[in-house]
PLY file of the C-alpha trace (Angstrom):
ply
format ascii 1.0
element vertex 342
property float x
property float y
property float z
element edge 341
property int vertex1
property int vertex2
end_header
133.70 120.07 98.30
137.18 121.32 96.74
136.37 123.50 93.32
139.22 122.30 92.01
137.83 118.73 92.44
134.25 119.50 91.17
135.76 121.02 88.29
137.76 118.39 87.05
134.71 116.14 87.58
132.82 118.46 85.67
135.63 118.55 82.81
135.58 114.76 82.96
131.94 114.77 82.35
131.75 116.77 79.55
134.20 114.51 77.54
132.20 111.68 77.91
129.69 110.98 74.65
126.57 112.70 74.79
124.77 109.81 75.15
126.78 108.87 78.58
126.35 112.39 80.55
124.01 112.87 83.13
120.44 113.51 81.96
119.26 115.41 85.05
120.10 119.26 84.28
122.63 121.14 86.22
120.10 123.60 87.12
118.04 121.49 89.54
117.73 122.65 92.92
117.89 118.94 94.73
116.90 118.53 98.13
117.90 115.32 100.30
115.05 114.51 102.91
116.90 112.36 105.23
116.05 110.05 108.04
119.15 108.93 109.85
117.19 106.90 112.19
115.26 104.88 109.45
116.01 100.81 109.58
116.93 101.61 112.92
119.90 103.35 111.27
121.10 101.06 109.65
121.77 103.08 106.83
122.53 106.02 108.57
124.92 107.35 106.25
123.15 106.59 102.66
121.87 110.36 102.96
125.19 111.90 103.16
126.39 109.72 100.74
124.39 110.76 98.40
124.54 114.39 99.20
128.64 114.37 98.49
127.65 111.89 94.84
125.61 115.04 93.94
127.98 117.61 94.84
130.85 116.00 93.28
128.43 115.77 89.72
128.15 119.63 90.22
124.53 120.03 91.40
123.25 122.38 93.83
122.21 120.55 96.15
121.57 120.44 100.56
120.74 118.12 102.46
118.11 118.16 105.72
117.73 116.19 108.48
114.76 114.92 110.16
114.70 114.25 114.00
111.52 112.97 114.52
107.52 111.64 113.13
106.28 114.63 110.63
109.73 116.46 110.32
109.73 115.40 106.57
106.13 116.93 105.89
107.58 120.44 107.54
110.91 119.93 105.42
109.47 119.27 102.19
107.27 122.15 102.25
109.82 124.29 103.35
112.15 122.86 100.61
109.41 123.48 97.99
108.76 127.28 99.33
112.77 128.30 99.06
112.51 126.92 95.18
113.86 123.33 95.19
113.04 121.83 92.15
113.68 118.00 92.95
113.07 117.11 96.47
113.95 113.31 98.10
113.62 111.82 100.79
115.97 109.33 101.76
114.07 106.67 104.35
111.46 104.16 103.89
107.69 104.09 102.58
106.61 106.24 105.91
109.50 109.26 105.08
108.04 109.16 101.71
104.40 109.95 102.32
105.56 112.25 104.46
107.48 114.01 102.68
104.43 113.56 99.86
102.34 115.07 102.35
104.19 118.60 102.38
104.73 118.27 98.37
100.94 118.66 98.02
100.19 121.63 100.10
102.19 123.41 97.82
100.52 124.76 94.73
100.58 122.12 91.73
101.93 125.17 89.56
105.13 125.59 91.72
105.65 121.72 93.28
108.67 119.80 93.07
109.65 117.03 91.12
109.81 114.13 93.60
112.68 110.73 93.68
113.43 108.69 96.86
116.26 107.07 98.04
115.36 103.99 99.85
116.70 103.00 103.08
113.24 101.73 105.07
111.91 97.99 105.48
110.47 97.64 102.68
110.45 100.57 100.32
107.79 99.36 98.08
107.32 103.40 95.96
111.16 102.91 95.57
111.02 99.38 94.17
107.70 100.09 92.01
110.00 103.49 90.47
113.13 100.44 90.06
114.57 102.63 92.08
115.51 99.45 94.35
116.40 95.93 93.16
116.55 93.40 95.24
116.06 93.30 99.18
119.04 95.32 100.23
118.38 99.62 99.75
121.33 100.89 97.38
121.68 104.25 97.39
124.26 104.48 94.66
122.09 103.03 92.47
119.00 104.95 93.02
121.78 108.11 92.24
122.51 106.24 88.86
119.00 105.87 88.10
118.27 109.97 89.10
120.88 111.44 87.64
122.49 109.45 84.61
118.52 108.29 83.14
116.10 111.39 84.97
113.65 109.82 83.44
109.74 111.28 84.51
106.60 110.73 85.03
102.69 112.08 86.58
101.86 109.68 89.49
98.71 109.65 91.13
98.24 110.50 94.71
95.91 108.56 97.09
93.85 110.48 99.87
92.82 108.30 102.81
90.02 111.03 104.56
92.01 114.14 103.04
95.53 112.66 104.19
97.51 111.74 101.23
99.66 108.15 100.25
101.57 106.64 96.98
101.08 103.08 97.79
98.32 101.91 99.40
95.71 101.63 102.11
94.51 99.06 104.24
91.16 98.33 106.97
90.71 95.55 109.20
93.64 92.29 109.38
96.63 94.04 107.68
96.52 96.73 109.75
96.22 94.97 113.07
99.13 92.86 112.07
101.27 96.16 111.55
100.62 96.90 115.11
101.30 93.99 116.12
104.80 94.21 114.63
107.26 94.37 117.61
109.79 97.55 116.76
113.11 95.16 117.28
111.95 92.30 115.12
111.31 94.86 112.07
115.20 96.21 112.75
116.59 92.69 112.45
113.95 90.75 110.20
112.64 93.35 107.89
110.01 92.37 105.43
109.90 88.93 107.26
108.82 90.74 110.76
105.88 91.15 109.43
105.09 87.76 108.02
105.37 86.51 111.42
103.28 88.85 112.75
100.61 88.15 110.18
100.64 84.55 111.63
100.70 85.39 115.27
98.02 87.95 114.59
95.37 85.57 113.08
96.59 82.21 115.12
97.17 83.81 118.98
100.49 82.07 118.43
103.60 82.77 120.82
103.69 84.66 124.23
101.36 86.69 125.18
103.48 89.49 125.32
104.51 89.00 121.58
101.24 88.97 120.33
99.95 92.50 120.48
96.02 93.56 119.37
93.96 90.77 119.24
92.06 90.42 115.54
88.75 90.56 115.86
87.14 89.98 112.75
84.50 93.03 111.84
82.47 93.01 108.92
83.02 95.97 106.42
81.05 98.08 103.48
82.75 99.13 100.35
81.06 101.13 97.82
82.65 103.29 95.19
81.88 103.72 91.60
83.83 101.26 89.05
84.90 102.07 85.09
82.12 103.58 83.43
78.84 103.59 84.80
79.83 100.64 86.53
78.78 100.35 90.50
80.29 98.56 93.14
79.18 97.38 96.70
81.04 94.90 98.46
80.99 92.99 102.06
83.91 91.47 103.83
86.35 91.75 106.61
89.35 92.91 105.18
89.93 95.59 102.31
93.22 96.55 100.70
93.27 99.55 98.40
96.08 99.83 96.17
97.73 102.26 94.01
100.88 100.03 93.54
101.00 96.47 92.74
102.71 95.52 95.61
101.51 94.99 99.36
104.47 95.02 100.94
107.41 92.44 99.85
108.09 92.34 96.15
107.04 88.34 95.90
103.15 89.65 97.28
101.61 91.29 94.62
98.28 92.00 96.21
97.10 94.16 93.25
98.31 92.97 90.21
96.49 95.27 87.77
97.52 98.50 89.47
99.28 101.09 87.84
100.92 104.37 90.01
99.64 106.30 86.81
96.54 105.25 85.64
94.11 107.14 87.14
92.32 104.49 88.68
92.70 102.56 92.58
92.64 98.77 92.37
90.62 97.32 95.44
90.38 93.85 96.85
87.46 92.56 99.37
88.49 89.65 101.34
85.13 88.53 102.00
85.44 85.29 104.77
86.43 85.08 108.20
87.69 81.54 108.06
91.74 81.69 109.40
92.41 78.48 107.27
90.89 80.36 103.95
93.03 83.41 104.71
96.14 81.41 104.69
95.03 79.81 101.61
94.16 82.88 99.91
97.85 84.15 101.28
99.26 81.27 99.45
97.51 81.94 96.15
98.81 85.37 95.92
102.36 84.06 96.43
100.77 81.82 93.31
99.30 84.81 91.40
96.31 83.47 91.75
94.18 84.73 94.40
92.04 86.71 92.04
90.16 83.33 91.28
90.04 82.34 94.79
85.83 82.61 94.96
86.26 84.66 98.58
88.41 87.66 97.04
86.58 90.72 95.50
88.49 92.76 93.03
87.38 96.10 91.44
89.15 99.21 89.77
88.04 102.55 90.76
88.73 106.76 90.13
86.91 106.82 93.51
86.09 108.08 95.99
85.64 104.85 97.90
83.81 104.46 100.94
84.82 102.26 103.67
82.15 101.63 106.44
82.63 99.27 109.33
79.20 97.34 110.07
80.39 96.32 113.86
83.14 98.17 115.96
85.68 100.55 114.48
88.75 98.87 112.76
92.21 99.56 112.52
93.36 101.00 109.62
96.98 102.51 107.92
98.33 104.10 104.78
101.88 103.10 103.00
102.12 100.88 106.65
101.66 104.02 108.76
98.81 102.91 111.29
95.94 105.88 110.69
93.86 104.41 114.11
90.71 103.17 114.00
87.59 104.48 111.75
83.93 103.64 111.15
83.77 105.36 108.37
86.82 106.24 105.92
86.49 107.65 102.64
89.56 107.16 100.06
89.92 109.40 96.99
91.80 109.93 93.88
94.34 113.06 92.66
95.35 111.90 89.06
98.87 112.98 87.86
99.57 115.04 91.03
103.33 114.59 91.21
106.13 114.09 88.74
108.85 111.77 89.81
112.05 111.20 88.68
113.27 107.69 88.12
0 1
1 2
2 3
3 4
4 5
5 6
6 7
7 8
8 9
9 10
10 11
11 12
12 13
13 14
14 15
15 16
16 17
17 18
18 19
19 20
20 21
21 22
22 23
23 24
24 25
25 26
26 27
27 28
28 29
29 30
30 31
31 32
32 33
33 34
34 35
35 36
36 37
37 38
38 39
39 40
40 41
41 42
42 43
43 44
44 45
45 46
46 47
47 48
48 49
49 50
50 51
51 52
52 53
53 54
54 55
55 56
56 57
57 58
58 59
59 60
60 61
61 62
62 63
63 64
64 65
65 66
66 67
67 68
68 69
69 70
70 71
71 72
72 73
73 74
74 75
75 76
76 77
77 78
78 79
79 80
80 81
81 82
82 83
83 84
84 85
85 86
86 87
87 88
88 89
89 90
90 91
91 92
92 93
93 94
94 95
95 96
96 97
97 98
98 99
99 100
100 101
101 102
102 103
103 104
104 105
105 106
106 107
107 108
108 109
109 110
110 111
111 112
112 113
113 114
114 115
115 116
116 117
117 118
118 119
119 120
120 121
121 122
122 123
123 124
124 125
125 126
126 127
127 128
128 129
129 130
130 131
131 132
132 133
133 134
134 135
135 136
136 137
137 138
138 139
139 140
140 141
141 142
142 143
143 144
144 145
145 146
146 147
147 148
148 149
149 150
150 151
151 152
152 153
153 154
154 155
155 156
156 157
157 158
158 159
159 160
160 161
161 162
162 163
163 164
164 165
165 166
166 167
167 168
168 169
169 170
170 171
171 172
172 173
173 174
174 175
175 176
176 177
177 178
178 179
179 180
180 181
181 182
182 183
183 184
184 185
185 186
186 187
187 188
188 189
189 190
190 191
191 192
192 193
193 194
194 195
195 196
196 197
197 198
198 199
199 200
200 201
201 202
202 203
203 204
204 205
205 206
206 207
207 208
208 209
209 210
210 211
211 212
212 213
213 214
214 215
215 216
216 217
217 218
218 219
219 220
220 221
221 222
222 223
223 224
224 225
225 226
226 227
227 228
228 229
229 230
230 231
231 232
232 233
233 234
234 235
235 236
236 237
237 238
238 239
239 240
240 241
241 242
242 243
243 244
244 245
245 246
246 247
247 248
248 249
249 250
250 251
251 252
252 253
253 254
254 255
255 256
256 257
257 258
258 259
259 260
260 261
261 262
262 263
263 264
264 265
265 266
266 267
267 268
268 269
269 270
270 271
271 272
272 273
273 274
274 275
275 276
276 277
277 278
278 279
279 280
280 281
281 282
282 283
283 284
284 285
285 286
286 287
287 288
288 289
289 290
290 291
291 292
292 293
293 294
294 295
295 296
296 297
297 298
298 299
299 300
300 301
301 302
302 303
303 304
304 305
305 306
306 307
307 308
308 309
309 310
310 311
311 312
312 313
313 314
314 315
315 316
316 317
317 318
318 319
319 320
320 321
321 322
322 323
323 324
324 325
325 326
326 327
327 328
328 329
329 330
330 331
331 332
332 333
333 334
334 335
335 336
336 337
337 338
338 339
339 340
340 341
């Protein structure tokens, strides 16, 4: 960028009120995370955008580019090691945990503050951080948000068998209907790609070819401790962990008591079989209801949680990145581990 230009931008700045200047100091060493390919790119150029917003406000700030699964994990850890100070990735909920994932093999003493700008499917950490509103990313306003309000805060960290997550974790039905989620209806459809799924999943509906992994229903264990000296054990054949209220679209609040920095993981036991009942109990979330439904367990928990299939191994993902299949999963709890900007 011109000097000239930041300078005057600068000057301009400075006469505003104090109460209208940016809140996020000058001396931040922001680092962009970006995933050009993310929404099938889509929003290829949100990253760059941003970049030049920040540059133009003055900040030191660079921008890296990911070309492939993981690169964000490498990045952000590489980001955190040459002294960033505020590192974001720009993508969906999957760039995120990645780029989560390299944040926390850094040394709590010396990690970055952590923001996202959203540009995935879904971008449920960006929406629960009102970082998002409304179903369309907006990078400009995420900036806004960042730089003009920098508000902060701890947020716990999930840990699905050591590997970490921000939103949630799912075993059993969910999971199978994520890979059943054909890459080109998820570019076009979004959110919506994987309602149909969810139906073609547990009905066989459509052609074969559309349908994917057949759902098997297999019965799970959950056991974890509860608030105080509280102790839970639970059957069923589908479990959602959640450290966000959200599972998924903003209208499906699976876990409606979560909190991203309370300390605690919310979990809900689905605990029939019956297709018809799991469309009901579907309905009643939509309803904010399903906590009454009399086939829906719901518990809060500092963890750790164990998961235990009773038949065959089940699928299973974190923040809607499939993790394979696991007999036995174990899901803990780091309280406060990051502090993001918002």
């Amino acid at each position: 960028m011109d000097s000239n230009l930041e300078q005057y931008v600068r000057a301009q700045l400075d006469r505003l009120p104090a109460g209208l200047r940016p809140k996020l100091p000058f001396d931040e060493h922001v680092v962009i995370i970006d995933n050009p390919h993310a929404s099938g790119g889509r929003y290829a150029q949100y990253g760059a955008w941003a970049h030049q917003l920040y540059k133009m406000l003055g900040y030191n700030c660079e921008i890296l580019l990911t070309s492939g699964p993981g690169d964000a994990v490498h990045l952000a850890r590489q980001a955190a090691d040459r002294g960033a100070t505020l590192v974001i990735p720009c993508s969906g909920d999957g760039g995120v945990r990645e780029a989560v994932t390299g944040l926390m093999q850094v040394p709590i003493e010396r990690r970055p503050k952590f923001s996202v700008l959203p540009k995935g499917t879904v971008n449920v950490f960006a929406r629960t951080l009102q970082l998002q509103v409304g179903p369309i990313p907006d990078f400009f306003h995420a900036c806004m948000k960042q730089i003009f309000f920098a508000r902060t805060a701890k947020v716990d960290v999930g840990r699905l068998d050591g590997e970490p997550f921000v939103c949630f974790a799912g075993f059993g039905y969910d999971a199978t209907v994520i890979e059943n989620v054909p890459p080109d209806e998820k570019r076009v459809f979004r959110e919506w790609a994987f309602v149909t799924s969810a139906f073609r999943t547990l009905f066989e509906w459509g052609p074969a070819d559309k349908r994917g992994e057949t759902y098997v229903p297999v019965e799970m264990r959950v056991t974890a401790p509860g608030i105080g000296d509280a102790r839970h054990e639970e059957r069923g054949f589908f479990v959602a962990v959640g450290n966000v209220q959200e599972y998924g679209p903003a209208w499906f609040a699976f876990h409606p008591r979560a909190r991203v920095d309370d300390g605690l993981l919310d979990v809900l036991v689905v605990t029939t079989r019956d297709k018809k009942e799991m469309v009901r109990i579907g309905a009643d979330v939509l309803r904010q209801a399903h906590l009454r439904n009399p086939h829906v367990r719901y518990f809060q928990s500092r963890g750790p949680i164990r998961i235990e299939s009773l038949g065959e191994p089940v699928a299973a993902h974190a923040d809607c990145e499939l993790a394979g299949r696991i007999q036995v999963a174990e899901i803990c709890l780091e309280p406060a581990a990051l502090t993001v900007v918002f």
